[in-house]
C-alpha positions, -999 to 999 in steps of 0.1 A, spaced: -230 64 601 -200 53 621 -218 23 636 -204 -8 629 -230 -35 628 -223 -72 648 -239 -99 637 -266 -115 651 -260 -151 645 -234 -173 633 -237 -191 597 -220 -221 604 -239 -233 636 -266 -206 632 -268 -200 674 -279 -164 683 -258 -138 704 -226 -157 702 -206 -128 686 -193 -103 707 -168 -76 692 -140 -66 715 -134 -29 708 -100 -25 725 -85 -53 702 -98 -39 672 -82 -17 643 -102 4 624 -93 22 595 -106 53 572 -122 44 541 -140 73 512 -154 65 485 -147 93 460 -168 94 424 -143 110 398 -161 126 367 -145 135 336 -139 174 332 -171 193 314 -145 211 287 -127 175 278 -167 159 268 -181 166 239 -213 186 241 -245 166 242 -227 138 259 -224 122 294 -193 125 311 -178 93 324 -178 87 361 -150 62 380 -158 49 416 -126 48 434 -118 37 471 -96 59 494 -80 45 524 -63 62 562 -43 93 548 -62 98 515 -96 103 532 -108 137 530 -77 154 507 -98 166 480 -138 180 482 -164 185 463 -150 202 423 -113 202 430 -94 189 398 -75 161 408 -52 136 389 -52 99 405 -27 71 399 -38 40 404 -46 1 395 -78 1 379 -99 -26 388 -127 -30 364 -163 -50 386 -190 -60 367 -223 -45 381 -251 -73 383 -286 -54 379 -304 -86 398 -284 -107 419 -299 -142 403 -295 -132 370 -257 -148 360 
């Protein structure tokens, strides 16, 4: 957690140990990603409540925990999820 992985070799000339990453010229940035799950009173009972993956970015990491009742606005980005990669 925290590490940032460099890779090992390149994929155009595939030589090893030619990356180095220079940690003084880069930027990092915050990133959360925050599962948002439809309130228990709104779902009917039997049911699954829905669940939306969203991304939070620099300021809007960590503003809300665990249960707080939030309302997000937002461009909703809908991504197919392959179950095997080489199944089209």
């Amino acid at each position: 957690r925290g590490r940032i992985e460099e890779p090992s070799t390149c994929k155009n000339c595939r030589s090893k140990g030619t990356y180095v990453l220079a940690h003084n010229r880069c930027t990092f940035s915050d990133k959360q990603i925050i599962r948002l799950q439809e309130a228990p009173e709104v779902v009917p009972q039997g049911e699954t409540p829905a669940t939306v993956s969203l991304v939070a970015y620099d300021g809007l990491v960590d503003c809300c925990k665990p249960g707080d009742r939030v309302e997000i606005t937002g461009i909703l980005r809908a991504v197919p999820i392959r179950v095997h990669p080489r199944i089209r």
